[in-house]
gemmi code that builds the backbone of each chain (N, CA, C; Angstrom):
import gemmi

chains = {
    "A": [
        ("UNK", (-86.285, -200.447, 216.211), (-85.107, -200.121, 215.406), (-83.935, -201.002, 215.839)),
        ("UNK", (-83.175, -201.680, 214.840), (-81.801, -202.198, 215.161), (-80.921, -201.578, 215.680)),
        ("UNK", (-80.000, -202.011, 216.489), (-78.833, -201.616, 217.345), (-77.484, -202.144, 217.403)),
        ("UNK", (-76.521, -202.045, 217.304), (-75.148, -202.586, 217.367), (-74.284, -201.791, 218.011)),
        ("UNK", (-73.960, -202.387, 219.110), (-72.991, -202.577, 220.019), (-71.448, -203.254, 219.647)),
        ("UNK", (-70.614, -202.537, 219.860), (-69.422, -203.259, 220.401), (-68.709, -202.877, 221.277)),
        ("UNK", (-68.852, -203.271, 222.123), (-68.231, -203.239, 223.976), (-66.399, -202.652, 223.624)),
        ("UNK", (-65.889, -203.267, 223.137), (-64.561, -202.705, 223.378), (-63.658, -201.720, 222.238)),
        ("UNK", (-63.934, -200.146, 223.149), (-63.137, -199.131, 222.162), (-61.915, -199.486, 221.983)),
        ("UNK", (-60.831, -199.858, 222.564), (-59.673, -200.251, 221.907), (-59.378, -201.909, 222.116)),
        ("UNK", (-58.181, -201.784, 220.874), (-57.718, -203.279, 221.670), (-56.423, -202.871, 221.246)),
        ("UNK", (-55.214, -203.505, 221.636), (-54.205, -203.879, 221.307), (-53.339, -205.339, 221.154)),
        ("UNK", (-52.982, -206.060, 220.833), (-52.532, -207.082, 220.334), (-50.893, -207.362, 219.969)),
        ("UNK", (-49.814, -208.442, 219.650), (-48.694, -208.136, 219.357), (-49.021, -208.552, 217.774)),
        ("UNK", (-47.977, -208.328, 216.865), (-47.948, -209.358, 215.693), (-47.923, -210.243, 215.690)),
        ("UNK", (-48.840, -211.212, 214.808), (-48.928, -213.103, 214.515), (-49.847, -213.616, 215.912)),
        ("UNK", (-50.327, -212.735, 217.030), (-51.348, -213.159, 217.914), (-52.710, -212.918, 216.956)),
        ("UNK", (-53.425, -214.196, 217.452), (-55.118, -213.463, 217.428), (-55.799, -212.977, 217.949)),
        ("UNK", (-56.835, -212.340, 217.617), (-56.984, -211.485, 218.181), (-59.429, -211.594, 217.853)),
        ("UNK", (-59.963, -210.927, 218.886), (-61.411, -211.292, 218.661), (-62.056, -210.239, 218.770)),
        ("UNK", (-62.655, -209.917, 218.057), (-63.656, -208.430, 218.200), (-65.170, -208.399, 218.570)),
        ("UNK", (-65.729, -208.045, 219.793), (-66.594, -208.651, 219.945), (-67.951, -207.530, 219.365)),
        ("UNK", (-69.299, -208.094, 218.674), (-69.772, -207.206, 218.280), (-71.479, -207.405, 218.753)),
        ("UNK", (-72.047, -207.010, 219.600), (-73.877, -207.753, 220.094), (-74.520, -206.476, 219.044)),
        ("UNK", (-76.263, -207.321, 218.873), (-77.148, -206.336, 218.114), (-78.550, -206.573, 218.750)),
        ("UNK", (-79.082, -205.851, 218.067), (-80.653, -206.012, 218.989), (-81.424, -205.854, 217.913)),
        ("UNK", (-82.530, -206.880, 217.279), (-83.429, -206.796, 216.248), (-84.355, -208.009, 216.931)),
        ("UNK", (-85.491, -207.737, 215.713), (-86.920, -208.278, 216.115), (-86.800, -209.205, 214.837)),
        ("UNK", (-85.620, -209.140, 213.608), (-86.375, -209.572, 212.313), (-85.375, -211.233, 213.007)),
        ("UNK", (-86.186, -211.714, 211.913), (-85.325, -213.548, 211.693), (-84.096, -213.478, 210.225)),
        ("UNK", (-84.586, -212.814, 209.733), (-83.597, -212.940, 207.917), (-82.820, -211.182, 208.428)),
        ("UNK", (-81.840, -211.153, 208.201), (-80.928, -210.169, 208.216), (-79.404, -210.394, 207.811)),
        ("UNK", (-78.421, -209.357, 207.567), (-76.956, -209.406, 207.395), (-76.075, -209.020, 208.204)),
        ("UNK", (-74.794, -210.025, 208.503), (-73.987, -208.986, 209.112), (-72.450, -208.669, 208.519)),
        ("UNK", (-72.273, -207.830, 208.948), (-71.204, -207.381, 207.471), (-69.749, -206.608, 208.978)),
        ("UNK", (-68.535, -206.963, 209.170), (-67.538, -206.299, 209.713), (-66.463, -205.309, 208.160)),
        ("UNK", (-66.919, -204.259, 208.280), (-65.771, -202.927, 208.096), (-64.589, -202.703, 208.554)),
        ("UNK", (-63.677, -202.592, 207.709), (-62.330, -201.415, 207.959), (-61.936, -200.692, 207.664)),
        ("UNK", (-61.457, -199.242, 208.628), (-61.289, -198.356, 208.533), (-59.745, -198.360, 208.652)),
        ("UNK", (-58.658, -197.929, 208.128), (-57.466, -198.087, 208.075), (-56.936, -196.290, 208.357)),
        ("UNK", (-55.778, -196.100, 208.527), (-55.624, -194.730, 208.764), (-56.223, -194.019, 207.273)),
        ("UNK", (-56.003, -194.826, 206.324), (-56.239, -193.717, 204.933), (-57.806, -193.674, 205.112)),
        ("UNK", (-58.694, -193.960, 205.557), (-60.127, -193.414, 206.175), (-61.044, -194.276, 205.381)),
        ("UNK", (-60.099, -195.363, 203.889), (-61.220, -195.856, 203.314), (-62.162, -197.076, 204.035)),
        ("UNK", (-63.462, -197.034, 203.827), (-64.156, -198.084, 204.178), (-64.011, -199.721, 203.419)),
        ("UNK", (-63.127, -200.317, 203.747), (-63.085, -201.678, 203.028), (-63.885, -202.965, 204.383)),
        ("UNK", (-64.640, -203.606, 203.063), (-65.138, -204.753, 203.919), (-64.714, -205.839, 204.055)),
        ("UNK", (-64.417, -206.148, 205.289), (-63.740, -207.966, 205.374), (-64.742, -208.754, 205.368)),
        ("UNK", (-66.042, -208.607, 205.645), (-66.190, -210.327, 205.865), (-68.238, -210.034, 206.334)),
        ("UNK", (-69.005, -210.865, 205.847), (-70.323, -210.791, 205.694), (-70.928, -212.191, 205.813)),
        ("UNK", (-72.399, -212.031, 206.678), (-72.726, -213.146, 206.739), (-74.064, -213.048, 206.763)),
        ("UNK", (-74.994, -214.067, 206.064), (-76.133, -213.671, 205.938), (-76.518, -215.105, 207.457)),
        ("UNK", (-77.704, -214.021, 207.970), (-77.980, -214.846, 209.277), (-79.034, -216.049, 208.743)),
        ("UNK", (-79.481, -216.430, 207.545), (-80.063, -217.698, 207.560), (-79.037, -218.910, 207.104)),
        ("UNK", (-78.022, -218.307, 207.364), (-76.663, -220.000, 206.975), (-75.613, -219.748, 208.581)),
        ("UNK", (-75.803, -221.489, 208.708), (-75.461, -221.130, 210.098), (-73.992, -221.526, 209.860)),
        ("UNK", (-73.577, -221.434, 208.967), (-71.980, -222.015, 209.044), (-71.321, -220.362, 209.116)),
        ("UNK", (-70.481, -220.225, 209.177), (-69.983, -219.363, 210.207), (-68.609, -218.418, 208.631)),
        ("UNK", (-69.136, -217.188, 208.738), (-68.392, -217.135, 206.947), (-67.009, -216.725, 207.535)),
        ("UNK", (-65.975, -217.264, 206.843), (-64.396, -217.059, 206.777), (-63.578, -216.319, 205.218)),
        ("UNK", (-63.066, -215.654, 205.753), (-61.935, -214.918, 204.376), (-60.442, -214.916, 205.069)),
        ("UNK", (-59.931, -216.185, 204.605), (-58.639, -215.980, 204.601), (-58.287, -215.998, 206.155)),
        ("UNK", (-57.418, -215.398, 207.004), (-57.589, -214.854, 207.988), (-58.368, -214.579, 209.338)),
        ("UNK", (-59.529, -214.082, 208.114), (-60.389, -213.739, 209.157), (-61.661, -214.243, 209.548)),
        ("UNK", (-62.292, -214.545, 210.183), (-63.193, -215.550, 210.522), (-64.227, -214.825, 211.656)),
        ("UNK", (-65.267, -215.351, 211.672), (-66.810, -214.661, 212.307), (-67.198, -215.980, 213.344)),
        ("UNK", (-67.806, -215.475, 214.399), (-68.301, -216.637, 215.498), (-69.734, -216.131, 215.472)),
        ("UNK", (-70.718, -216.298, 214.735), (-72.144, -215.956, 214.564), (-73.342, -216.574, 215.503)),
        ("UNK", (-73.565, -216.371, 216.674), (-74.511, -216.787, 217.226), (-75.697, -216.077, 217.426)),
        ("UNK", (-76.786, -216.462, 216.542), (-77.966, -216.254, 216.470), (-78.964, -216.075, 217.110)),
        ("UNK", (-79.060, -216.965, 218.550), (-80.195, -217.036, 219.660), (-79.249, -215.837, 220.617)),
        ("UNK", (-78.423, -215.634, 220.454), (-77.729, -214.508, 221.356), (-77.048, -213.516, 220.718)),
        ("UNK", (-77.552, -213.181, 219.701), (-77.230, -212.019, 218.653), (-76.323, -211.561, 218.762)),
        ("UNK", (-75.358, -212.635, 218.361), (-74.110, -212.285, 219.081), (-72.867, -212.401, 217.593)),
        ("UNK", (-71.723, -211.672, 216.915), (-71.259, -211.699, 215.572), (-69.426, -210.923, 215.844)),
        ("UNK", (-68.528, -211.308, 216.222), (-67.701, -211.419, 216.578), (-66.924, -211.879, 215.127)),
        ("UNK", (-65.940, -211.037, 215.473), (-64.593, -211.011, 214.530), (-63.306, -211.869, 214.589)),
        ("UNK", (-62.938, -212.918, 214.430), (-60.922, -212.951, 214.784), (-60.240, -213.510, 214.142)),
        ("UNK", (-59.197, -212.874, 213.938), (-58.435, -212.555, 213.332), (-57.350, -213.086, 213.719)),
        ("UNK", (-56.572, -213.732, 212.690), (-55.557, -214.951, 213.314), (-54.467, -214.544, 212.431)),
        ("UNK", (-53.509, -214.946, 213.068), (-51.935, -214.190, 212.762), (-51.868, -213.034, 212.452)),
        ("UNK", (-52.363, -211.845, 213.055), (-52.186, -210.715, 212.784), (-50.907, -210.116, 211.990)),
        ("UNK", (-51.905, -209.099, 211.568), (-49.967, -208.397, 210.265), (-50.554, -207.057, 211.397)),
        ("UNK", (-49.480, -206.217, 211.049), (-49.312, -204.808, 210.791), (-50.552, -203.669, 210.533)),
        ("UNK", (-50.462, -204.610, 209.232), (-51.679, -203.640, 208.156), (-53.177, -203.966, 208.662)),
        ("UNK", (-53.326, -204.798, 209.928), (-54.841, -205.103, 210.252), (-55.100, -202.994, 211.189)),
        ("UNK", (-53.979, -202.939, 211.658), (-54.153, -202.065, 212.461), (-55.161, -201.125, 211.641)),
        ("UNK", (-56.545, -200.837, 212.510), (-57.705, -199.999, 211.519), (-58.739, -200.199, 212.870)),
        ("UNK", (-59.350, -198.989, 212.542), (-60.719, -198.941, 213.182), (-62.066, -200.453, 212.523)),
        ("UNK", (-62.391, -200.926, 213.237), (-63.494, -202.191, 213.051), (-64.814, -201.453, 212.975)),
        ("UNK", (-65.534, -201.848, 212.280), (-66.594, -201.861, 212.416), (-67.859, -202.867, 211.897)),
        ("UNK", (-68.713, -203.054, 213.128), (-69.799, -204.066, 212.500), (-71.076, -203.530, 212.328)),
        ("UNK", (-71.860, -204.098, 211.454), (-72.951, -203.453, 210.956), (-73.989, -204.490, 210.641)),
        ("UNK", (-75.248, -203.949, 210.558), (-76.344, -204.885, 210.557), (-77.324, -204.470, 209.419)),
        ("UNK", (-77.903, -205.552, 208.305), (-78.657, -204.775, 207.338), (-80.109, -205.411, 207.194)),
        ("UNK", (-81.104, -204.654, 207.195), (-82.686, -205.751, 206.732), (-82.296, -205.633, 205.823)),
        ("UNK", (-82.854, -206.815, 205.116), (-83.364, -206.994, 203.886), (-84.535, -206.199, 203.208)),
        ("UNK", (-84.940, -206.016, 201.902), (-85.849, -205.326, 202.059), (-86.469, -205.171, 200.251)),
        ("UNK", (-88.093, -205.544, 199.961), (-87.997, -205.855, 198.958), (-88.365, -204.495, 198.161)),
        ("UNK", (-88.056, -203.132, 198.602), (-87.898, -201.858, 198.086), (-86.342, -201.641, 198.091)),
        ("UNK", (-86.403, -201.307, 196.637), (-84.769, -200.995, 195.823), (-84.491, -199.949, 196.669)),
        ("UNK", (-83.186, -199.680, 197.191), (-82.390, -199.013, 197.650), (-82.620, -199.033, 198.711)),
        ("UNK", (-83.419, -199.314, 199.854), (-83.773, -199.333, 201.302), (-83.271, -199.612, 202.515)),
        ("UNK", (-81.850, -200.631, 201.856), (-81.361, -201.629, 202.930), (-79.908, -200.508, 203.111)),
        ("UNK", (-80.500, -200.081, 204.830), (-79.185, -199.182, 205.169), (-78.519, -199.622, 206.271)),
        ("UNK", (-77.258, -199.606, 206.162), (-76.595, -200.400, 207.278), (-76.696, -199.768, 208.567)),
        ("UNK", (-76.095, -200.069, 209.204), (-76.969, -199.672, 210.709), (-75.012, -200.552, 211.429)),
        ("UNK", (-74.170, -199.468, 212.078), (-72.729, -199.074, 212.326), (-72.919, -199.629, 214.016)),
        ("UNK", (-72.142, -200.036, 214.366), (-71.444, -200.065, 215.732), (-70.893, -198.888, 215.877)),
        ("UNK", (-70.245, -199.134, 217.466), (-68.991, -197.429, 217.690), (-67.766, -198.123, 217.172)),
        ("UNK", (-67.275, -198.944, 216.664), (-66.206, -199.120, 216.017), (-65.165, -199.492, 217.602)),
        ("UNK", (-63.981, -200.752, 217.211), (-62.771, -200.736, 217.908), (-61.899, -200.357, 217.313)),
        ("UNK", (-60.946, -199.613, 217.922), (-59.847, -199.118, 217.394), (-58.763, -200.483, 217.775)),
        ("UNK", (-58.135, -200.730, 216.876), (-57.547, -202.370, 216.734), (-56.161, -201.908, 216.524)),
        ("UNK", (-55.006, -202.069, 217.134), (-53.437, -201.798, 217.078), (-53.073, -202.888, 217.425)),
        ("UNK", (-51.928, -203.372, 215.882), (-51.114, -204.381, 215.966), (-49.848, -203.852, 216.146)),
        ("UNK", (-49.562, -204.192, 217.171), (-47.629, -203.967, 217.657), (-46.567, -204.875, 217.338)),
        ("UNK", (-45.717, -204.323, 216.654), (-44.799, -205.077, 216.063), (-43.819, -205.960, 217.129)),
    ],
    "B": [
        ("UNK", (-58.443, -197.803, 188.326), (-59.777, -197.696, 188.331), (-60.534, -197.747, 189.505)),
        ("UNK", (-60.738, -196.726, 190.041), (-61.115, -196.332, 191.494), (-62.816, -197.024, 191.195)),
        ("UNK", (-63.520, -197.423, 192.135), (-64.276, -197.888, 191.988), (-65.950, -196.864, 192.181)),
        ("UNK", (-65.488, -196.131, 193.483), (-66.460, -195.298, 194.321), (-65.476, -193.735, 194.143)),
        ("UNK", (-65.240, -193.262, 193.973), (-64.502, -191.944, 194.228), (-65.501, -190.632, 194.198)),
        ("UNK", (-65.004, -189.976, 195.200), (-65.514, -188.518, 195.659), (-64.701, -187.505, 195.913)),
        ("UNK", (-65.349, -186.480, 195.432), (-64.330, -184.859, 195.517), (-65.250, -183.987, 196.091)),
        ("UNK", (-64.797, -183.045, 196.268), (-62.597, -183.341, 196.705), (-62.568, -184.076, 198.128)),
        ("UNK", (-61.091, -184.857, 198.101), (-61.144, -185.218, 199.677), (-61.455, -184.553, 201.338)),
        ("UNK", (-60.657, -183.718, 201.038), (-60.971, -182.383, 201.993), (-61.499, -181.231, 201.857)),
        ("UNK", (-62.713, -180.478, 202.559), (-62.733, -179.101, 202.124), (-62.848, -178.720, 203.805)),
        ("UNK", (-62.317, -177.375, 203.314), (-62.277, -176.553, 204.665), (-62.945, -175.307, 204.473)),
        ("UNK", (-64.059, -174.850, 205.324), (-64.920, -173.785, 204.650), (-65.390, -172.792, 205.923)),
        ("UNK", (-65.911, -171.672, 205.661), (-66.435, -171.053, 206.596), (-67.933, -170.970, 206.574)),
        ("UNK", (-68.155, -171.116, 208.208), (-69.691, -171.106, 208.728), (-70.724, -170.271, 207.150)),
        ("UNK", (-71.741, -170.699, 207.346), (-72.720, -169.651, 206.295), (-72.344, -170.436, 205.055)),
        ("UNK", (-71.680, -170.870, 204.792), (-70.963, -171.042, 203.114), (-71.801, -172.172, 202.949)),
        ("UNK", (-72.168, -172.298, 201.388), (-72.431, -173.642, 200.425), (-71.871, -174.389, 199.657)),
        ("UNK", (-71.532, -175.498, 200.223), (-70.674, -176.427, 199.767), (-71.416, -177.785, 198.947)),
        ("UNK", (-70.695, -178.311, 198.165), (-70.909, -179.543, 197.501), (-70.009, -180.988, 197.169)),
        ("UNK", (-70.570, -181.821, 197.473), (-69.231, -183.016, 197.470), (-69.995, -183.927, 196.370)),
        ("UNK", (-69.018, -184.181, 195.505), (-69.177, -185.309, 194.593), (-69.042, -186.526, 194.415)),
        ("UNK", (-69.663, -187.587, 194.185), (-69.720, -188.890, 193.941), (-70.056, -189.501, 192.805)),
        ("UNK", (-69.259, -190.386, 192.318), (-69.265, -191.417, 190.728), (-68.850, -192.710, 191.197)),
        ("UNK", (-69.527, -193.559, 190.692), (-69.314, -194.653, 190.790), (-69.400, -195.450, 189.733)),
        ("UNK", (-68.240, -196.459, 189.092), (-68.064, -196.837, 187.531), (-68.205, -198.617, 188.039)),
        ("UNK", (-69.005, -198.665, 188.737), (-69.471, -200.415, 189.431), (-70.828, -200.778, 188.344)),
        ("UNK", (-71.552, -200.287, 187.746), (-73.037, -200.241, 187.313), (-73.559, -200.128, 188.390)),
        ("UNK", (-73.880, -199.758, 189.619), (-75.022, -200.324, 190.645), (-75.997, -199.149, 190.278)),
        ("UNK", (-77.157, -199.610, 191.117), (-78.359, -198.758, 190.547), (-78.577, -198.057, 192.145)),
        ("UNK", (-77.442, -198.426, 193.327), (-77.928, -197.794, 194.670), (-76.759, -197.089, 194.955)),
        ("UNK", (-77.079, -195.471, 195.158), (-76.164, -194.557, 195.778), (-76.112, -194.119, 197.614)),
        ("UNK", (-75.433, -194.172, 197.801), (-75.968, -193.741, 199.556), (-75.156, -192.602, 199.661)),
        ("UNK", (-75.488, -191.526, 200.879), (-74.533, -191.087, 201.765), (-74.466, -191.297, 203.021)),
        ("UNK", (-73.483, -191.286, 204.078), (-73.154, -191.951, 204.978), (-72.516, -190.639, 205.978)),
        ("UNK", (-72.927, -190.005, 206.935), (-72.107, -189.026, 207.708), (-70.989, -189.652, 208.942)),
        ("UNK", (-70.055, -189.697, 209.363), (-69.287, -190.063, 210.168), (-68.527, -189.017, 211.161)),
        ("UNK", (-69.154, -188.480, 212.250), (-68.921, -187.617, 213.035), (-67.744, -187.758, 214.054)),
        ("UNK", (-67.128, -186.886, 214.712), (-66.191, -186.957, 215.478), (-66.147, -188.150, 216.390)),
        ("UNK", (-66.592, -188.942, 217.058), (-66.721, -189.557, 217.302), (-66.407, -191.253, 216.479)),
        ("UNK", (-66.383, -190.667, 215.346), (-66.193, -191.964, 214.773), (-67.575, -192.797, 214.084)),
        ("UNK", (-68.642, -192.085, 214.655), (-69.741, -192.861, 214.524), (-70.336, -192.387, 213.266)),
        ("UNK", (-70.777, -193.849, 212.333), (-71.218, -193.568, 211.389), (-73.225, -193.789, 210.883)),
        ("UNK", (-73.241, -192.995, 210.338), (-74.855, -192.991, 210.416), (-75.419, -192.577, 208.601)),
        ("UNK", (-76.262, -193.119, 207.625), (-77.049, -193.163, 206.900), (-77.573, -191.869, 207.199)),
        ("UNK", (-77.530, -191.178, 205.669), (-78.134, -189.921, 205.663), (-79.426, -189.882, 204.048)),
        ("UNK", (-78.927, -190.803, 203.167), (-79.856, -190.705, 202.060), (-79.556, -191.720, 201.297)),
        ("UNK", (-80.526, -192.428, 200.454), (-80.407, -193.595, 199.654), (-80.723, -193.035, 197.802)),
        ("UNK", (-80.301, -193.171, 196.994), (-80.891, -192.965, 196.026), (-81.162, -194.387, 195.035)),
        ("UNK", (-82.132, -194.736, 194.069), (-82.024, -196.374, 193.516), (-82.342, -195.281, 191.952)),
        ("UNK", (-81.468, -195.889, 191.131), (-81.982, -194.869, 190.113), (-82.630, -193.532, 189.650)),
        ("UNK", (-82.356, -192.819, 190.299), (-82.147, -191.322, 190.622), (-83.314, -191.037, 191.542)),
        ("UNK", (-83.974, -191.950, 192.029), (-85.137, -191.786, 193.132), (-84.798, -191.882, 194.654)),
        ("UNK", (-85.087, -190.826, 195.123), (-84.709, -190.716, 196.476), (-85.593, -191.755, 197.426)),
        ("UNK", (-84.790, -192.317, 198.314), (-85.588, -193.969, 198.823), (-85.305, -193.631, 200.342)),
        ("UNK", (-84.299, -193.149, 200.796), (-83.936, -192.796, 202.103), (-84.131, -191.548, 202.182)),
        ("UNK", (-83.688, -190.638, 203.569), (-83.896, -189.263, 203.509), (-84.251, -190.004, 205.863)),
        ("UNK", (-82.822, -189.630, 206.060), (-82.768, -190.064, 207.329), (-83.371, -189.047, 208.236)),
        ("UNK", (-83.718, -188.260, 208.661), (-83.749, -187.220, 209.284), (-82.892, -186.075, 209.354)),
        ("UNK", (-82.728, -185.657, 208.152), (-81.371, -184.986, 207.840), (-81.729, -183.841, 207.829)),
        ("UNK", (-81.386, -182.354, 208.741), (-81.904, -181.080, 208.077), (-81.773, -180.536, 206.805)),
        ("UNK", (-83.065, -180.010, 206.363), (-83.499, -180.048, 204.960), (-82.184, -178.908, 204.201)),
        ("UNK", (-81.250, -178.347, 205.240), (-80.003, -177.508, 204.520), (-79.191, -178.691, 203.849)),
        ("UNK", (-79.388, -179.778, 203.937), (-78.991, -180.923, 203.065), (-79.217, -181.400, 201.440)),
        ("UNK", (-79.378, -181.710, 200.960), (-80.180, -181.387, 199.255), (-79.430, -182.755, 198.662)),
        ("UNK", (-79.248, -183.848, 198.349), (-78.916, -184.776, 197.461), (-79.164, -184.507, 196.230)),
        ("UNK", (-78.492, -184.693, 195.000), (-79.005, -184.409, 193.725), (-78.464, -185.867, 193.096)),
        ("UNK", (-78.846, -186.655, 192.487), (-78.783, -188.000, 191.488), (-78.659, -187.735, 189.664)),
        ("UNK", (-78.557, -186.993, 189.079), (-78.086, -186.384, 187.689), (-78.361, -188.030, 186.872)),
        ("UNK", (-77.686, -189.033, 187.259), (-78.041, -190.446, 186.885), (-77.476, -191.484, 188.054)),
        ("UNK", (-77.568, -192.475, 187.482), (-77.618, -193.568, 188.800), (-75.963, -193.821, 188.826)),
        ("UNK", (-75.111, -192.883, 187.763), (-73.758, -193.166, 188.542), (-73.395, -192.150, 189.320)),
        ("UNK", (-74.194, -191.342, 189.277), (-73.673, -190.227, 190.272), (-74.634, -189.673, 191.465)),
        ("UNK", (-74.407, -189.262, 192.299), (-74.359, -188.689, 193.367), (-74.244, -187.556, 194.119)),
        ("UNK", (-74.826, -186.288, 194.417), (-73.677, -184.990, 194.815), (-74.835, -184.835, 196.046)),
        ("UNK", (-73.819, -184.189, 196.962), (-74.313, -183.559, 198.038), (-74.206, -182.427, 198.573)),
        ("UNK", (-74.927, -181.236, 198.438), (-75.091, -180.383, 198.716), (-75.861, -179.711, 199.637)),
        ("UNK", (-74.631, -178.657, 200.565), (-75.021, -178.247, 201.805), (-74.835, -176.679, 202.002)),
        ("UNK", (-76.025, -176.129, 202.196), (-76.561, -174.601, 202.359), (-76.039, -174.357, 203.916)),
        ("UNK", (-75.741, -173.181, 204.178), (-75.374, -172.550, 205.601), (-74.987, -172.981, 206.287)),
        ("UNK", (-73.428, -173.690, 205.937), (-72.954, -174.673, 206.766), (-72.999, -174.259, 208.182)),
        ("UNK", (-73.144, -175.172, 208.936), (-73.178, -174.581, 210.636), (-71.509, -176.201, 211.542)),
        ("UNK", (-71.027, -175.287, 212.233), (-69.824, -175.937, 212.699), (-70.193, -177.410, 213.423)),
        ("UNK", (-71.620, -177.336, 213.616), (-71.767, -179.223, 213.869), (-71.778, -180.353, 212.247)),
        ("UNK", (-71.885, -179.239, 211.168), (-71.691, -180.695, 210.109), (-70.513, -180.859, 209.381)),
        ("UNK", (-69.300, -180.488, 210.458), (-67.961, -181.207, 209.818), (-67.836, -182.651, 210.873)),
        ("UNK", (-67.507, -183.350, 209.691), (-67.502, -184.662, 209.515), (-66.887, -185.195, 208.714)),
        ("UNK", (-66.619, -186.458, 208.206), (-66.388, -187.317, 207.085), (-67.590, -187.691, 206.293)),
        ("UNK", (-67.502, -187.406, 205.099), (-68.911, -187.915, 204.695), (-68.409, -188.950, 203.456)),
        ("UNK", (-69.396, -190.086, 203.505), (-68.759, -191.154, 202.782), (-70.087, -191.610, 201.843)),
        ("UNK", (-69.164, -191.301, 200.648), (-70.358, -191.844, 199.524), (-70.414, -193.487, 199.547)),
        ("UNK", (-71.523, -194.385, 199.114), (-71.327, -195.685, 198.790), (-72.093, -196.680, 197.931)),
        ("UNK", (-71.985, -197.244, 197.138), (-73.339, -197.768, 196.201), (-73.174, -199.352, 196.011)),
        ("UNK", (-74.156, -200.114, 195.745), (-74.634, -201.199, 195.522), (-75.737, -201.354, 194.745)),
        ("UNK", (-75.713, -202.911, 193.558), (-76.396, -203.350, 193.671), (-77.679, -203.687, 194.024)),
        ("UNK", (-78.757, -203.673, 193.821), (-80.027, -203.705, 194.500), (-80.599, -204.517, 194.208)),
        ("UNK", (-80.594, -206.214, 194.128), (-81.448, -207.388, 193.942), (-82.518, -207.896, 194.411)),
        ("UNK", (-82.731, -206.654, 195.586), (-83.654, -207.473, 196.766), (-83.168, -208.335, 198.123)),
        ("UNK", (-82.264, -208.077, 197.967), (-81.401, -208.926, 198.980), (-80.244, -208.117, 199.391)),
        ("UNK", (-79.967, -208.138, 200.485), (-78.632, -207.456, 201.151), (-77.846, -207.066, 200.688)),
        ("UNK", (-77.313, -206.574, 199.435), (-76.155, -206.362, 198.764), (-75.180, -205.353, 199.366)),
        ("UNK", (-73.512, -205.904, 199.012), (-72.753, -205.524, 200.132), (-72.499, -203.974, 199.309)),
        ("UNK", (-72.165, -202.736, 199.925), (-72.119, -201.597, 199.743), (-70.931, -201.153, 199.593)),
        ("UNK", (-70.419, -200.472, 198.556), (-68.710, -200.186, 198.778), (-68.432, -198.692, 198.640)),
        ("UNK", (-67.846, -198.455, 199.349), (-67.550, -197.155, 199.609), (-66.721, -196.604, 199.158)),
        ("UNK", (-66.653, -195.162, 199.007), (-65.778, -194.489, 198.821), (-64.710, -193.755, 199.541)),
        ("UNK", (-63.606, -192.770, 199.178), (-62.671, -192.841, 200.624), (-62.989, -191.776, 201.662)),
        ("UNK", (-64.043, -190.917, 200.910), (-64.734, -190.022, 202.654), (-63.889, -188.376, 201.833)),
        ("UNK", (-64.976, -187.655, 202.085), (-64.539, -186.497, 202.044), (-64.531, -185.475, 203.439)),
        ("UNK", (-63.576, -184.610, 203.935), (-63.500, -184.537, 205.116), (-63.932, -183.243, 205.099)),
        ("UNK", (-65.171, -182.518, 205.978), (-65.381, -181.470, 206.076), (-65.208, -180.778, 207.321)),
        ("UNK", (-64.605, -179.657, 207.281), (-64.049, -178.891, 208.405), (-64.922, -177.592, 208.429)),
        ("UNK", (-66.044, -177.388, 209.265), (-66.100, -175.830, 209.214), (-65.927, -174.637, 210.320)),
        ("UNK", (-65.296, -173.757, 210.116), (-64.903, -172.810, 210.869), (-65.625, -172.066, 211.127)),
    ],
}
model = gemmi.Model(1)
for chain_id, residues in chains.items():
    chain = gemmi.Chain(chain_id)
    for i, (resn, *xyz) in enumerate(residues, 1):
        res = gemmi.Residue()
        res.name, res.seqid = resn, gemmi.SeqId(i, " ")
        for name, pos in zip(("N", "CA", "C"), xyz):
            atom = gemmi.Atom()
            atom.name, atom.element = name, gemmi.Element(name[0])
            atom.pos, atom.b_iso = gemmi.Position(*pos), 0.0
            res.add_atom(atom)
        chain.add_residue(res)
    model.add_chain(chain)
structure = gemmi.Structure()
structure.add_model(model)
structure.setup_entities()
């Protein structure tokens, strides 16, 4: 069974620093996803940022950017010029692929709790 | 145009009681999930549905019941509530191509039981 780890329950940070979220997993497959979540105080789940592990270029949105290393299952978050509004619980997650409809269930870290200080 | 939405946000109920939380989703996807998120924060897969066919079914005690009516909806229903299944519970659906499709959620309904 897959596993995801992320080592650090909190972080704190100032505004306009970056900031890195670190996230390890443990699988046997070669083709898989990895996908970082946010949880904001209003509790909704919005997703920043996804990467499918057979492209080794490294996926970016805006902001936010992924350090994907593969031989060390290793999928890290950071986040550059921090605002305010990043402040949210993180979470990373891991998905098989899978060629039965509806099957592919994500599989959660313990989440960092991420505070940007003004 | 809310994308994932579930009712009601909060319920607060007493032990023994049967409760139900609702989910619609106006995306077309043909995949419904539910998702439990316990005190802790930690979130965990509880049921998959792909066109009203149940595909997941995590190890969930069977006082649990999913119902699928059609593939935009969703409800979850829970017999004799007991004070370990307040939680957040978060509906979410996707797409199903065969390939990873990203899952979007809804904003969590919060259950409290006394």
């Amino acid at each position: 069974a897959q596993t995801v780890t992320q080592s650090q329950p909190e972080m704190s940070v100032q505004e306009a620093e970056t900031v890195t979220l670190s996230c390890t997993y443990d699988t046997s497959e070669n083709n898989y996803y990895l996908f970082w979540y946010k949880q904001p105080p209003s509790r909704q789940m919005i997703l920043v940022i996804r990467q499918e592990a057979y492209k080794q270029q490294n996926a970016t949105e805006n902001r936010f950017s992924v350090n994907f290393q593969k031989a060390a299952k290793s999928f890290s978050l950071k986040i550059s010029d921090s605002q305010l509004g990043d402040t949210a619980m993180y979470f990373c997650a891991f998905m098989k692929p899978s060629i039965i409809q509806g099957a592919q269930k994500l599989v959660f870290g313990q989440g960092t709790r991420l505070t940007i200080n003004p | 145009d809310t994308a994932v939405s579930q009712t009601p946000k909060y319920l607060v109920t007493q032990m023994g009681n049967d409760k139900s939380i609702k989910c619609e989703q106006n995306l077309g996807h043909d995949t419904m999930y539910w998702y439990k998120q316990d005190s802790k924060k930690f979130l965990k897969i509880m049921f998959s549905y792909n066109n009203k066919e149940l595909i997941i079914n995590e190890t969930v005690p069977n006082r649990f019941s999913p119902k699928s009516p059609d593939k935009a909806h969703l409800n979850l229903h829970i017999n004799s509530l007991e004070l370990g299944d307040s939680a957040v519970y978060f509906c979410a659906s996707s797409q199903d191509f065969g390939v990873a499709e990203t899952q979007y959620f809804g904003p969590g309904t919060r259950l409290l039981v006394l």
